[in-house]
C-alpha positions as CSV (number, residue, x, y, z in Angstrom):
1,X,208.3,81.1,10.4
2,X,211.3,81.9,8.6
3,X,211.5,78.3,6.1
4,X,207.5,77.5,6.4
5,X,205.1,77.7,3.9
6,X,201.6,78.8,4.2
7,X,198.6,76.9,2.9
8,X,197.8,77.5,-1.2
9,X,194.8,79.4,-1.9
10,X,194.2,79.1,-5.8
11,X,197.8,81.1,-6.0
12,X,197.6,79.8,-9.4
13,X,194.8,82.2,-10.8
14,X,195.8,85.4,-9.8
15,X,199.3,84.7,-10.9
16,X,198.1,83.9,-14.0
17,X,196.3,86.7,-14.5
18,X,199.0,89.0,-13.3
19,X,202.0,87.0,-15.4
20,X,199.0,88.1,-18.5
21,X,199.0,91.4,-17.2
22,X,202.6,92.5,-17.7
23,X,203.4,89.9,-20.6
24,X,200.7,91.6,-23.1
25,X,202.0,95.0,-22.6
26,X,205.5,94.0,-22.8
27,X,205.6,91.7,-25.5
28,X,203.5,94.7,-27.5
29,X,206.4,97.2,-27.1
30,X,209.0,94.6,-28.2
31,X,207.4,94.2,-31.5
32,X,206.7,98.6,-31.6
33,X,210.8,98.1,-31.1
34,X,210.2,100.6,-28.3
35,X,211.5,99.1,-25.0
36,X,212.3,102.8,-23.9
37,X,208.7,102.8,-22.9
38,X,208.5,99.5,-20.7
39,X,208.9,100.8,-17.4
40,X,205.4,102.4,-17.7
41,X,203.7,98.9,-18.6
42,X,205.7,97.7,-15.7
43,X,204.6,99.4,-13.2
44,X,201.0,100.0,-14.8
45,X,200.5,96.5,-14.5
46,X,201.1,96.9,-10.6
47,X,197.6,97.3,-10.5
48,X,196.2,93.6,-11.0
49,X,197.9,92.3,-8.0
50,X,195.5,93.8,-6.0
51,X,191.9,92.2,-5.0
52,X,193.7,89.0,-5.8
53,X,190.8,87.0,-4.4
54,X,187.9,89.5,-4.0
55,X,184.8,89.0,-5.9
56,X,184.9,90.8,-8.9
57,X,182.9,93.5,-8.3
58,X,184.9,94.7,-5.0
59,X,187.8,93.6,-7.1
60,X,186.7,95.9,-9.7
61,X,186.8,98.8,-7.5
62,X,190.1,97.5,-5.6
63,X,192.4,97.8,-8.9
64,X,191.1,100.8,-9.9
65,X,192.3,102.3,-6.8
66,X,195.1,100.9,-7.0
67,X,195.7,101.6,-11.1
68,X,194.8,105.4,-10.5
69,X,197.1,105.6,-7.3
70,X,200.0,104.4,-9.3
71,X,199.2,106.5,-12.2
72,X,199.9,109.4,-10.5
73,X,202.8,108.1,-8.6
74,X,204.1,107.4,-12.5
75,X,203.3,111.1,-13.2
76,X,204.8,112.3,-10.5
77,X,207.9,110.5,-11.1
78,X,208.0,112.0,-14.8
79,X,207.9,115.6,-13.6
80,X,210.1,115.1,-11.1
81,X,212.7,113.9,-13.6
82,X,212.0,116.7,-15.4
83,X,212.8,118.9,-12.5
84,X,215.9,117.6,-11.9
85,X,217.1,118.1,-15.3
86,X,216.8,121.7,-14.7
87,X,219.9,123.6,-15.2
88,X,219.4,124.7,-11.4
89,X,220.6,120.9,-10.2
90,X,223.5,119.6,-9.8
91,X,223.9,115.8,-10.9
92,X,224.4,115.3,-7.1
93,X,221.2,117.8,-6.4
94,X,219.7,115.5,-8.8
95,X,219.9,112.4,-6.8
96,X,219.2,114.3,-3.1
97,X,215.5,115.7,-4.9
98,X,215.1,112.3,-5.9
99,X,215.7,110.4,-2.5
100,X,213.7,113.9,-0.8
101,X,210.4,112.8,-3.4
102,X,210.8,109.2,-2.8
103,X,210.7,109.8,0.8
104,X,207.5,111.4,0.4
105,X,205.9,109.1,-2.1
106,X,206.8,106.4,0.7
107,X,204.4,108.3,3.7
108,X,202.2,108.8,1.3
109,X,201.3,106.4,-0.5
110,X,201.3,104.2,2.9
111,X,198.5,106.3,4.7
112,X,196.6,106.4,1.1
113,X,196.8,102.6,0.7
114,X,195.7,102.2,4.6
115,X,192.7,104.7,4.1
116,X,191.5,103.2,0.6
117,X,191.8,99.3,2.3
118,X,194.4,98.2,-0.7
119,X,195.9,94.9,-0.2
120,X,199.1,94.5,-0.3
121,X,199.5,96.8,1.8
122,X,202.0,99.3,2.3
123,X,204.1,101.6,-0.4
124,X,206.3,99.3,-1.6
125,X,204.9,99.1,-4.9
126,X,205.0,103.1,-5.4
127,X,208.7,103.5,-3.7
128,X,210.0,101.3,-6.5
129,X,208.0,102.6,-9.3
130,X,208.5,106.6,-8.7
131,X,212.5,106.2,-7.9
132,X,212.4,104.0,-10.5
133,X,211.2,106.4,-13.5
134,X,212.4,109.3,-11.8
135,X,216.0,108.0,-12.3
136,X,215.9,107.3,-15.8
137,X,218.2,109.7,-17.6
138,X,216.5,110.1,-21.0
139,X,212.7,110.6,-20.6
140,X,210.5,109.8,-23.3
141,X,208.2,112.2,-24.0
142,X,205.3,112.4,-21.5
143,X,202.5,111.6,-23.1
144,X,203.6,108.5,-24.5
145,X,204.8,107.1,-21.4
146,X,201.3,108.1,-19.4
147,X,199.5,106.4,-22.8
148,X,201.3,103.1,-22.4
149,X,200.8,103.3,-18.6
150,X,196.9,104.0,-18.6
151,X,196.3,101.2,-21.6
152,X,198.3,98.8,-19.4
153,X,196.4,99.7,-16.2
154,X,193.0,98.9,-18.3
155,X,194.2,95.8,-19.6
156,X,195.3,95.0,-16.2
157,X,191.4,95.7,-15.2
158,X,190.1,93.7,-17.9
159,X,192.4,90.6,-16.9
160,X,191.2,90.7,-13.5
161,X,187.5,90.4,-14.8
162,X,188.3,88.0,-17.9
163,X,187.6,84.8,-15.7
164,X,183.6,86.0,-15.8
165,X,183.7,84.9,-19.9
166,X,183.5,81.4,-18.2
167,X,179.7,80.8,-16.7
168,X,180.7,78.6,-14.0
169,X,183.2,81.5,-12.7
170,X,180.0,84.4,-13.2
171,X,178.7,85.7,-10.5
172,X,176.3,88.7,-9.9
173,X,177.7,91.6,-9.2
174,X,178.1,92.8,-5.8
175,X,179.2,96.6,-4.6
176,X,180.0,96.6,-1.0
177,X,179.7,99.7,1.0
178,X,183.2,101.5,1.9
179,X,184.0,101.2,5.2
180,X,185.4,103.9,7.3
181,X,188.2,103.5,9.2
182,X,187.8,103.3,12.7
183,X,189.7,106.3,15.2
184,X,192.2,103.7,16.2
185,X,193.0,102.6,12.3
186,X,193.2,105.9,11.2
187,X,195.5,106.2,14.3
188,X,197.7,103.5,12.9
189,X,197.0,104.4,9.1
190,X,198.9,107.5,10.2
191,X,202.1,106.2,12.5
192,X,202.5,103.7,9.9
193,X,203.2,106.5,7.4
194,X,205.5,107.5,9.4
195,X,206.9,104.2,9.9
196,X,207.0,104.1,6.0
197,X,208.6,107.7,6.1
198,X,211.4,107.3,8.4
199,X,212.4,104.3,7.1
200,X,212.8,104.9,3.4
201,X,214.0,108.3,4.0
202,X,216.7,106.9,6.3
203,X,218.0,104.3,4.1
204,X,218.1,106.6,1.6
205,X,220.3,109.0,2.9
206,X,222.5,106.0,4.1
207,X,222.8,104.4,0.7
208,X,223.4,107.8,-1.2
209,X,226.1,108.7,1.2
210,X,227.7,105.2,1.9
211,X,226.9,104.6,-1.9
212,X,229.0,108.1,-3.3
213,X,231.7,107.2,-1.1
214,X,231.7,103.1,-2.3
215,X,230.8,103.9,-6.0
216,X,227.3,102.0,-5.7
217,X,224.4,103.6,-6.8
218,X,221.0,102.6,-6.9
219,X,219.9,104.1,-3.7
220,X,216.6,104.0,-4.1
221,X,216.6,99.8,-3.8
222,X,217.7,100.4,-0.3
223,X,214.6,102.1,0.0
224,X,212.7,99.8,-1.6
225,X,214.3,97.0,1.2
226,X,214.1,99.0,3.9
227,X,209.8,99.0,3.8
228,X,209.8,95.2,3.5
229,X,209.9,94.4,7.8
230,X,207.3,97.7,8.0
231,X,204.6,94.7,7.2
232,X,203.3,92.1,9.7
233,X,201.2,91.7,12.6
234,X,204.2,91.1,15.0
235,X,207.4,92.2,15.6
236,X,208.5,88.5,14.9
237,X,207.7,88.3,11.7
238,X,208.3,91.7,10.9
239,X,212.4,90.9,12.0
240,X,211.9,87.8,9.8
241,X,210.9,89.8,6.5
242,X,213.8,91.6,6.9
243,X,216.0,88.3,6.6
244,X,214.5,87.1,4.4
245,X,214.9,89.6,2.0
246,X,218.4,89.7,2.3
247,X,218.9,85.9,1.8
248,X,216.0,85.5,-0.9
249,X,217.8,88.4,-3.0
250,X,220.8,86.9,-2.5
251,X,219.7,83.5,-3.9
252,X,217.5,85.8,-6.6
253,X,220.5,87.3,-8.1
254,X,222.3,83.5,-8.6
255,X,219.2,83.0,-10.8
256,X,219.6,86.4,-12.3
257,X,223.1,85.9,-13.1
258,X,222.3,82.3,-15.1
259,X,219.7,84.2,-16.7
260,X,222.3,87.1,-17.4
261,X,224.5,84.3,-19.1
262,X,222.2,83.2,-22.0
263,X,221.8,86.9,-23.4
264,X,218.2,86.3,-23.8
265,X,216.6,88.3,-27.2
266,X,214.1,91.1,-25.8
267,X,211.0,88.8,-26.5
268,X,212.6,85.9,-24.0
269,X,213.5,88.4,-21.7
270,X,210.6,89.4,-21.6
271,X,208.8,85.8,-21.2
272,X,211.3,85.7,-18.5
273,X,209.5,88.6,-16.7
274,X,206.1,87.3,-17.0
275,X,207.9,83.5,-15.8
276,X,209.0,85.5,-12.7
277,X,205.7,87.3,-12.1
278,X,204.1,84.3,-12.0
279,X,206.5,82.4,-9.7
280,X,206.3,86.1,-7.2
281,X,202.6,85.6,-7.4
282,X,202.4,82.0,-6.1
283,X,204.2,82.3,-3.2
284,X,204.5,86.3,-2.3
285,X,201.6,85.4,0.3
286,X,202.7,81.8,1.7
287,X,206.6,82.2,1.4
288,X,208.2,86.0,1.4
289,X,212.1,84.0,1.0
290,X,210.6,81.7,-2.0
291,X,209.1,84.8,-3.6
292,X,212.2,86.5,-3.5
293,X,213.7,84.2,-6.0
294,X,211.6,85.5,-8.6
295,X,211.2,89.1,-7.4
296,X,214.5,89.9,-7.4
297,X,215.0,88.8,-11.1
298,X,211.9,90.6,-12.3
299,X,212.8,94.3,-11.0
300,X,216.2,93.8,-12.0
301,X,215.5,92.7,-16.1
302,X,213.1,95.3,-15.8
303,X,215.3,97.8,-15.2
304,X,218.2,96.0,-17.9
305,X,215.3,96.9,-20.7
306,X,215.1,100.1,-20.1
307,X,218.5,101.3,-18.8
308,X,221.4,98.5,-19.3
309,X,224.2,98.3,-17.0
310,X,227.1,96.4,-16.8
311,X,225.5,92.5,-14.9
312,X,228.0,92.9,-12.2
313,X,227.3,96.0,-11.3
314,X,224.5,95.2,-10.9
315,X,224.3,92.3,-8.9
316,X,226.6,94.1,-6.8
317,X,224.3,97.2,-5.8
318,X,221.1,95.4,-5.8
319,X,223.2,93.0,-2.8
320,X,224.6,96.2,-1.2
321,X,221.6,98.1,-1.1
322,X,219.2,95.5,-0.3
323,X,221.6,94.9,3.2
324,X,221.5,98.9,3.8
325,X,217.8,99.1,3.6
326,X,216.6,95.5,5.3
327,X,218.8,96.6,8.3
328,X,217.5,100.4,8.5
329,X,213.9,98.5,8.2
330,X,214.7,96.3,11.2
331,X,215.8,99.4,13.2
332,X,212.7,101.2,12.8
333,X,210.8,98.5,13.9
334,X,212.9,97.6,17.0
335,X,212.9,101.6,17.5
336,X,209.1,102.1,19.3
337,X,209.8,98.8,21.7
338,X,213.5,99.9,22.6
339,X,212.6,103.1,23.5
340,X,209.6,101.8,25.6
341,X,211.8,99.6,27.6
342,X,214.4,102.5,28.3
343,X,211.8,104.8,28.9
344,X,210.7,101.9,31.7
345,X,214.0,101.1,33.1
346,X,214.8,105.0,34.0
């Protein structure tokens, strides 16, 4: 399970249309000269990996869950910047209301996706992008940044319908009915929230404390790592996640550094990203390690647009945190059957 790779099912179209989806928006703001908004087509652009192979009218309705759940996770993140601007916080009360709203987003977000059917499933997506925008130190104003977010979720919407243009690829449009969740999935929707809660809260506090201490910031990548083994049907595989998100980031950041080492303009960088969302797309459902290799230079340049730091540094707490939060994530998922066995062996 660890090495193998799953069968290829037309990877190639969705992550083309998601590589469009962040490229477009991207390579927009370049020429604007305004890179201080590309987080917010970033993450807007979350919303065409979703309903990757749906028809498109259930796809239709997939991504626009999925573009109006992270729109408000992007808001959120915004004001709770704001917030901790206040002259009320310290720079260290800063960072605990941070790791505190993250947490929540986390539970969240993970019972909303479960309810609404979104696939992929999990908070993952909205962990990264909240901590993400609420740790930027210079905001730009608000209604730019919710502007550039909302244009890129609805040219994400129309790249996931742009393939009915081409009549062999039309086909009628179908609405399927919402289906409830049964009393055992909303059972599950629910502890998995939790799951989703302990765990990123957890490795938050760990790499915030273990992190002031080391001089590694970035806590909120531990909490990012730290939902990864939260998804799978068994423990197995769940265990395996974990690993491999520690190896495939290490391997990631070799490529990251090479990248690093040409000192690509802003428009190649950002061709880079779109390379990278591509390569995350093809093999993010076959091979979790193999995606990592492009994942882990695509959040990373993301972040160098918008906030640049120093490439060692961050190489370093990308590594350190990525190990803090894949081991907390393990934990909570050997947590439910180590208890049961010593609750057996009393």
């Amino acid at each position: 399970m660890f090495f193998t790779m799953g069968p290829a099912n037309k990877d190639h179209h969705p992550a083309l249309r998601c590589a469009v989806g962040v490229f477009v928006p991207l390579i927009t703001l370049v020429l604007m000269q305004r890179l201080d908004l590309a987080i917010f087509a970033s993450f807007g652009a979350f919303a065409g990996i979703y309903g990757r192979n749906e028809p498109h009218g259930r796809r239709l309705v997939l991504q626009l869950r999925a573009g109006t759940l992270m729109l408000a996770v992007i808001l959120l993140a915004v004001l709770t910047a704001h917030a901790g601007a206040l002259p009320a916080f310290t720079p260290a009360g800063r960072i605990w209301l941070q790791v505190a709203a993250t947490t929540l987003v986390a539970g969240a977000c993970s019972l909303i996706v479960s309810l609404w059917r979104l696939r992929p499933a999990g908070s993952l997506f909205h962990i990264f992008a909240f901590a993400a925008i609420a740790s930027v130190p210079h905001q730009p104003p608000l209604w730019q940044g919710m502007l550039v977010a909302v244009l890129t979720v609805a040219f994400s919407l129309l790249v996931g319908m742009s393939s009915r243009v081409v009549p062999g690829r039309r086909r009628p449009w179908s609405w399927s009915a919402p289906v409830r969740l049964t009393g055992p999935e909303r059972r599950a929707a629910w502890l998995e929230a939790v799951g989703y809660l302990v765990a990123a809260g957890v490795a938050g506090i760990l790499a915030t404390v273990i992190g002031q201490r080391l001089g590694i910031g970035h806590n909120y990548w531990a909490m990012v790592a730290a939902v990864v083994p939260l998804v799978g049907h068994t423990t197995r595989h769940r265990i395996s996640r974990g690993l491999q998100r520690i190896l495939g980031t290490a391997l990631g950041l070799a490529l990251l550094a090479a990248i690093l080492l040409l000192q690509p303009e802003p428009w190649l960088t950002v061709l880079v990203i779109a390379a990278c969302q591509f390569g995350a797309e093809m093999f993010i459902a076959r091979q979790y390690l193999v995606a990592q290799l492009f994942v882990t230079p695509l959040a990373l340049i993301s972040t160098l647009l918008v906030a640049p730091v120093p490439a060692g540094v961050l190489l370093r707490d990308r590594l350190f945190e990525t190990v803090i939060g894949a081991v907390v994530g393990v934990a909570v998922v050997l947590a439910p059957a180590l208890w049961r066995q010593w609750k057996t062996g009393r």
